[in-house]
C-alpha positions in Angstrom: -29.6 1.4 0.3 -28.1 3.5 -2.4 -24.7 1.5 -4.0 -21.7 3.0 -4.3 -20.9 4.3 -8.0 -17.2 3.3 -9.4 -16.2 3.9 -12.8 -13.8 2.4 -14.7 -12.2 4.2 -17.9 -9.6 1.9 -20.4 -6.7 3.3 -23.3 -3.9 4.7 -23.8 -4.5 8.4 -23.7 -4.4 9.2 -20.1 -6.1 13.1 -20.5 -8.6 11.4 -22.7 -9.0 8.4 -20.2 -9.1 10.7 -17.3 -12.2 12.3 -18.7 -13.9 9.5 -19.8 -13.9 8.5 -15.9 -14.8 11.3 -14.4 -18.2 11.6 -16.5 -20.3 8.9 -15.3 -19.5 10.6 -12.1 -20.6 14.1 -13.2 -17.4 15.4 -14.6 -15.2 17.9 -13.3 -16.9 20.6 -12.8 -19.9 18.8 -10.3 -16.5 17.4 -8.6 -14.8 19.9 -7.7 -16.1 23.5 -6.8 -14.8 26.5 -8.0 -12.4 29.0 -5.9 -12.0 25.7 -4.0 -8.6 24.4 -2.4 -7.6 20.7 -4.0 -5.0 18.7 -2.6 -4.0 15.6 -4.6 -2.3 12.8 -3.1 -0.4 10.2 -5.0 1.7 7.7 -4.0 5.1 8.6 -4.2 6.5 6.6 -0.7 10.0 5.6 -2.3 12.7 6.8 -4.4 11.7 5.0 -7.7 11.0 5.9 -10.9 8.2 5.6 -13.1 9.0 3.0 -14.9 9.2 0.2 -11.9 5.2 1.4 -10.7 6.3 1.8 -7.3 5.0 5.3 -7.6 1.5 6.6 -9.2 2.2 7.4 -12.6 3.6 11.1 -13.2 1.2 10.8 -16.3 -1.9 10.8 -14.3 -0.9 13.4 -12.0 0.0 15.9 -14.9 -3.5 14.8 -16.6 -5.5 15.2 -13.3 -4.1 18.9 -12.2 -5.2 20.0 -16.2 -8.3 18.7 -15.8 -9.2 19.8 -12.0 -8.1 23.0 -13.7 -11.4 23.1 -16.1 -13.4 23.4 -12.3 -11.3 27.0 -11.8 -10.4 26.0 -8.4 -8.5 28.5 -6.3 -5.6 26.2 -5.7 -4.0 22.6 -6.5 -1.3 21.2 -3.9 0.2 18.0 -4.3 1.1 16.7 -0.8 2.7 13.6 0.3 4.4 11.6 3.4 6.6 9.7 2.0 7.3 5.9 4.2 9.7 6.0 7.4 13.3 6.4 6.3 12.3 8.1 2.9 12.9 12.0 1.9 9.6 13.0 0.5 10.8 15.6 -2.2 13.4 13.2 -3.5 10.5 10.5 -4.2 8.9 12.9 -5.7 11.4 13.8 -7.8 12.8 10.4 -8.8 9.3 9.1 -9.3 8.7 12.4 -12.3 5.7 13.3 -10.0 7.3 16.3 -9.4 7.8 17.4 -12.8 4.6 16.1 -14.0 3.1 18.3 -11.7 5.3 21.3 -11.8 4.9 21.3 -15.8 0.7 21.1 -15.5 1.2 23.9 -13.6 0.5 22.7 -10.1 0.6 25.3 -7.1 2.1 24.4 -4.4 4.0 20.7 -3.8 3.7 20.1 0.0 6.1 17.6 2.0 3.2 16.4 4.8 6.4 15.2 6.9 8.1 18.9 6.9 4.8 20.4 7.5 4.7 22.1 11.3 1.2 23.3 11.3 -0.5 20.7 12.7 -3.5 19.9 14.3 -4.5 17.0 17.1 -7.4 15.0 16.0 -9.2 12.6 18.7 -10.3 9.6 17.2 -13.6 8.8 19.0 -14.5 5.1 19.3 -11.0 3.6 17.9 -10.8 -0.1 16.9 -7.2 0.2 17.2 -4.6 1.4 19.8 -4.5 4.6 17.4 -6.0 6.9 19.9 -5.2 10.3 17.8 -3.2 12.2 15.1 -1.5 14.9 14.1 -3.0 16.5 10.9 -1.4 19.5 8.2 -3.5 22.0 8.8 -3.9 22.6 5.2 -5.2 19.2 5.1 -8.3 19.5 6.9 -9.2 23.5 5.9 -8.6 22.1 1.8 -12.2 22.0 0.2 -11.1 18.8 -2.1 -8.8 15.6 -1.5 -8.1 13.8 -3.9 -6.9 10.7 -3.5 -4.6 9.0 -5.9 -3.1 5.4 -5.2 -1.1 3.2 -7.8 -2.6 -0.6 -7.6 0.4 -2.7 -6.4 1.0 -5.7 -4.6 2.4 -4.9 -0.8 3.8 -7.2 1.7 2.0 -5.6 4.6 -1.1 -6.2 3.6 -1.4 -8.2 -0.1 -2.1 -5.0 -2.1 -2.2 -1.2 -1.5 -4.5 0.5 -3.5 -7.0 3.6 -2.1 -7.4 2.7 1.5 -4.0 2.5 2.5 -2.8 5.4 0.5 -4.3 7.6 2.7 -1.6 6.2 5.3 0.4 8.6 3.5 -0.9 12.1 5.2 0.6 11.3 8.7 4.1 11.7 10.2 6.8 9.2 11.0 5.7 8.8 14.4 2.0 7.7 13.2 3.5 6.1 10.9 5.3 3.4 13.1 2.3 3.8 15.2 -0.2 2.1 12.8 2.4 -0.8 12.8 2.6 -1.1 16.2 -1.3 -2.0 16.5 -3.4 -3.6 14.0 -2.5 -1.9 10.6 -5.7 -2.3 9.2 -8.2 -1.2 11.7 -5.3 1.4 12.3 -6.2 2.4 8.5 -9.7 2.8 8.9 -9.3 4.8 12.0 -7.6 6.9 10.1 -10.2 7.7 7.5 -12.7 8.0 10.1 -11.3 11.8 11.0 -9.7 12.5 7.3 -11.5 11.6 4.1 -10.9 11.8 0.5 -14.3 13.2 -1.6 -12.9 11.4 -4.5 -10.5 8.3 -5.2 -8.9 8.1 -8.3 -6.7 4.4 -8.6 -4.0 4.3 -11.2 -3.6 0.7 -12.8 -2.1 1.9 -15.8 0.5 -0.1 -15.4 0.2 -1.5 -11.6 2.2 -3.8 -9.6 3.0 -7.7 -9.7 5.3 -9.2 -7.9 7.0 -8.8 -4.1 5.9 -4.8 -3.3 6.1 -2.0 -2.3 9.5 -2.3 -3.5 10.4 -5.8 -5.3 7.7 -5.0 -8.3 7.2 -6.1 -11.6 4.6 -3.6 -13.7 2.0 -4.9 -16.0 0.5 -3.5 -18.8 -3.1 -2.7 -17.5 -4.5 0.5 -18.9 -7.1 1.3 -17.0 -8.3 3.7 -14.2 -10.7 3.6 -11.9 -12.4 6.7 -9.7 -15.4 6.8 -7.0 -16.1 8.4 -4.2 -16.3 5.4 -1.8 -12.5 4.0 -1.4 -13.2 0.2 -0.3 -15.8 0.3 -3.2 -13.1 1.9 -5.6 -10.1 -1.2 -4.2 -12.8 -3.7 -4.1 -13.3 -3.4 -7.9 -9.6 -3.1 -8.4 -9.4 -6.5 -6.9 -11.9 -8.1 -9.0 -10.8 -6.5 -11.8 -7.0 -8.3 -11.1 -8.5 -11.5 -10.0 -8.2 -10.7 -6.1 -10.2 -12.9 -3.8 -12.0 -9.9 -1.1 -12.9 -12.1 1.3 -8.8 -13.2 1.5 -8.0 -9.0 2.5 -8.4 -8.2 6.1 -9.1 -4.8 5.8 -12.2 -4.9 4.1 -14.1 -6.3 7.3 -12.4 -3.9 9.5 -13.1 -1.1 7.0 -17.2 -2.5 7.1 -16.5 -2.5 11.1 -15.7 1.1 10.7 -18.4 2.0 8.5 -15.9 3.5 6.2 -17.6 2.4 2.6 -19.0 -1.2 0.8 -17.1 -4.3 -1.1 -20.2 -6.6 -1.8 -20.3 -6.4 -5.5 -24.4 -6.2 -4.7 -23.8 -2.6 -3.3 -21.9 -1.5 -6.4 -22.8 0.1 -9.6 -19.9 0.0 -11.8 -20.0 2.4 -15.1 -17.7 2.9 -17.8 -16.2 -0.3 -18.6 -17.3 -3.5 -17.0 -14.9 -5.3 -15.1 -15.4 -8.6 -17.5 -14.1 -5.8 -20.1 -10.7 -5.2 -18.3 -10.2 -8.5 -16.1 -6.8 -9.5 -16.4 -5.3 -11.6 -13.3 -2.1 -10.3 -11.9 0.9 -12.1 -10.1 0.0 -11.6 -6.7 2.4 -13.9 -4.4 1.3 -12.6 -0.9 -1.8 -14.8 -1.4 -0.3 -18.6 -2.2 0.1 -19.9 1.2 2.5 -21.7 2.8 2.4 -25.0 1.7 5.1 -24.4 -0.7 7.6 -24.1 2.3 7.6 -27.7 3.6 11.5 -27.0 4.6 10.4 -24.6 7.6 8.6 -25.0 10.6 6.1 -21.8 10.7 3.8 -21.4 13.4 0.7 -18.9 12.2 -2.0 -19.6 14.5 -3.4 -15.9 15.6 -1.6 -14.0 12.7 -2.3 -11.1 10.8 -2.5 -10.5 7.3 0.1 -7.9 8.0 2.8 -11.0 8.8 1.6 -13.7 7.2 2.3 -11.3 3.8 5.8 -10.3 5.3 6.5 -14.3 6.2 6.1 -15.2 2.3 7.8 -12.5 1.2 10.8 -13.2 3.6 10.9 -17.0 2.2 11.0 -15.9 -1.2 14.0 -13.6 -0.5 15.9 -16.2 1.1 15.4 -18.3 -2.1 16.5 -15.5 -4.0 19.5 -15.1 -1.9 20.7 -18.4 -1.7 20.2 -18.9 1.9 16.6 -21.2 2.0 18.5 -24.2 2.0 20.9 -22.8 4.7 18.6 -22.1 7.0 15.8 -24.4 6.8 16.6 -25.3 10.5 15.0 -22.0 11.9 10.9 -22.3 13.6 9.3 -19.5 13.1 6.5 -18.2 15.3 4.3 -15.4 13.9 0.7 -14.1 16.2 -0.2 -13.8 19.4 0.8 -16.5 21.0 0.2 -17.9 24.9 3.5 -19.4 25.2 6.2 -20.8 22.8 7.3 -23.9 23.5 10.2 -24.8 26.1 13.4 -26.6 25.0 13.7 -24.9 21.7 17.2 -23.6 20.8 17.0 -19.6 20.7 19.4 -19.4 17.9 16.5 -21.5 15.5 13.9 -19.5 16.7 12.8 -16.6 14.7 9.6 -14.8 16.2 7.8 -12.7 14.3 6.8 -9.1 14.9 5.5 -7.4 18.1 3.0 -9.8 19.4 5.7 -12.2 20.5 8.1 -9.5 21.8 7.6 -10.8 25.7 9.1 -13.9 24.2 12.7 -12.3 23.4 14.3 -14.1 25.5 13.3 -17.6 23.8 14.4 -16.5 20.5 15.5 -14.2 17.4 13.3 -11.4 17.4 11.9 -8.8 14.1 10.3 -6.3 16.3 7.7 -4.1 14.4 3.6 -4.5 13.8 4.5 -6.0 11.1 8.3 -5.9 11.2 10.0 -3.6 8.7 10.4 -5.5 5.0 14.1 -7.0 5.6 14.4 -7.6 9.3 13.0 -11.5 9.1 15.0 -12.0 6.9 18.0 -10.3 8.4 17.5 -11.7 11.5 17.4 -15.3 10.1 20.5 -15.0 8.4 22.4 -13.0 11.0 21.1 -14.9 13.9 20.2 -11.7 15.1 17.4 -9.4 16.2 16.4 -6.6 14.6 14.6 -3.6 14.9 14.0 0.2 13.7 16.2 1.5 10.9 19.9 1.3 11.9 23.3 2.4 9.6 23.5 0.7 6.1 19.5 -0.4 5.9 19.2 0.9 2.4 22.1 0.2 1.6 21.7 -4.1 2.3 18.0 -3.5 0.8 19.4 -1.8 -2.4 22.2 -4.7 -2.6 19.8 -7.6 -2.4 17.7 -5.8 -4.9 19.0 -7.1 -8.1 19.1 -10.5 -7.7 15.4 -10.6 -6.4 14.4 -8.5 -9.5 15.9 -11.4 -11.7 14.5 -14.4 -9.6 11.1 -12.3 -9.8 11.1 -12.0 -13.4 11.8 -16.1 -13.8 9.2 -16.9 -11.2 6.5 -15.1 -13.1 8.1 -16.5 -16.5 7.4 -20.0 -14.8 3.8 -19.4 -13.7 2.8 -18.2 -17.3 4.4 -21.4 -18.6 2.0 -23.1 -16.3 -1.1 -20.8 -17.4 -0.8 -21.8 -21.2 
């Protein structure tokens, strides 16, 4: 079986890193055809700037369009969907993609969400409810995608990276689709009808910390590029000290037939991963041990949830309010039956699977719920669901004082390291 080729490039000169990648893969010009149509796609889901790594560096994307532009393609778009709730031109603008791009002399920049030329795409032999989508038509008749993720830690499912950029072509409606099944085989039933020829992962300065949103960026330098995207994020995760076998989506992505992540199936050029390894702050994946205050029922949980639970009990320490609340049982998976006499006030369930239970308790509808509503709903007694008045205006209120409980967590665990 032929492996999958990644490379990996390291500096601080992203043009000159950017080419450096791209040859052990045949450079530029074997890439990407001439008179050709090339759409990249960054990440650029949230009004952020560059400097907090939420979105791909505006750096790479300047660095990619001049070098695509050595191939003499016919056209480079940039195109991107930003996440439910989110304008996609103001992302890009905030984030400098837009810019970047517009000064490298990009084409055309594409909002996927405005797009109405779309196209219905049956997806034959789905592992997950996701039965179809709706595709830009200049999507599937473009010659070249690019695909170009940032590396950062994610609540929904430990760390986004190339797979679950590509997320990022659908509309709204898909969008809260994929969470209402099982994200990750949702994800690979996605690439099965729209594919990337080439992945290109920014971890120039990637993502610690509570993502997408609650980041901390670390000084990385590197890139990585393939052709095969669960080759391309299982290096990234060995390069930051990730654990595959502890990521759900790889097995549904080998389910799919989508790529390879045995590091036997792999030929990695450029650097070598023992060249660039440095471990990164990656909370999702600590367990819950450390939460011996709460009752929290996991048995037939995703990866999806039991990244959002964490998350959720962080942000309550953060916010003062663990100690307050330590009296709620929370119930995240598919469950047969919760138990009888509990009081429905202390009861926080978790997410979609246990939405036939609302009666017994709190609920944070969603699959997984969106980032604040657990913890909403534990502190507001409530339930919660879709995106009502004042959402980003709470999230962008709480944001400060997790930033600064972030930073003295991290402080803390590299006291511990030395």
């Amino acid at each position: 079986m032929a492996k999958s080729i990644v490379s990996i490039a390291k500096g601080t000169d992203v043009e000159k890193m950017l080419h450096e990648l791209l040859s052990p893969l045949g450079g530029v010009r074997s890439l990407i055809k001439p008179k050709s149509r090339v759409v990249l796609k960054p990440n650029a889901g949230h009004v952020s700037p560059a400097e907090t790594s939420v979105n791909t560096n505006p750096e790479l994307i300047a660095a990619l369009i001049k070098e695509i532009r050595k191939a003499e393609p016919k056209e480079i778009i940039v195109a991107e969907a930003a996440a439910v709730g989110c304008d996609t031109m103001e992302c890009l603008r905030v984030s400098g993609i837009l810019k970047a791009a517009e000064d490298a002399g990009v084409d055309r920049v594409i909002d996927i969400k405005s797009d109405k030329d779309l196209i219905n795409i049956p997806i034959r032999d789905a592992i997950s409810d996701l039965k179809k989508v709706r595709l830009p038509r200049f999507l599937l008749e473009a010659e070249h995608l690019v695909n170009v993720p940032i590396f950062k830690s994610h609540c929904s499912m430990v760390f986004t990276c190339a797979l679950k950029n590509m997320k990022g072509v659908v509309q709204d409606k898909v969008h809260y689709q994929m969470h209402q099944t099982d994200l990750a085989a949702a994800m690979m039933d996605l690439w099965s009808v729209i594919k990337a020829d080439l992945n290109i992962a920014d971890l120039i300065r990637p993502a610690e910390g509570f993502g997408p949103h609650s980041t901390i960026p670390a000084k990385f330098d590197c890139l990585i590029a393939g052709r095969d995207p669960v080759a391309v994020d299982a290096t990234a995760c060995r390069m930051v000290g990730l654990d595959v076998d502890n990521v759900a989506y790889f097995n549904a992505a080998r389910q799919r037939g989508i790529g390879v992540f045995e590091q036997d199936l792999i030929e990695v050029k450029g650097k070598s991963i023992e060249e660039v390894y440095r471990p990164l702050w990656l909370p999702y994946m600590e367990g819950f041990e450390k939460y011996p205050e709460y009752k929290i029922d996991t048995e037939g949980a995703c990866s999806s949830c039991l990244s959002l639970v964490g998350l959720t009990m962080e942000k309550l320490k953060a916010l003062g309010e663990y100690e307050k609340n330590k009296d709620i049982h929370v119930f995240v998976g598919r469950k047969k039956e919760i138990p009888e006499g509990l009081d429905p006030e202390k009861v926080l369930l978790f997410g979609d699977c246990l939405k036939k239970f609302h009666s017994k308790g709190i609920l944070a509808e969603g699959c997984p719920p969106l980032e604040p509503h657990p913890l909403w709903a534990i502190v507001d007694r409530k339930s919660y669901s879709g995106m009502g008045p004042g959402f980003r205006e709470r999230m962008a209120e709480e944001g400060p004082p997790f930033e600064a409980y972030m930073e003295q967590l991290k402080k803390e665990k590299q006291a511990e390291e030395k």
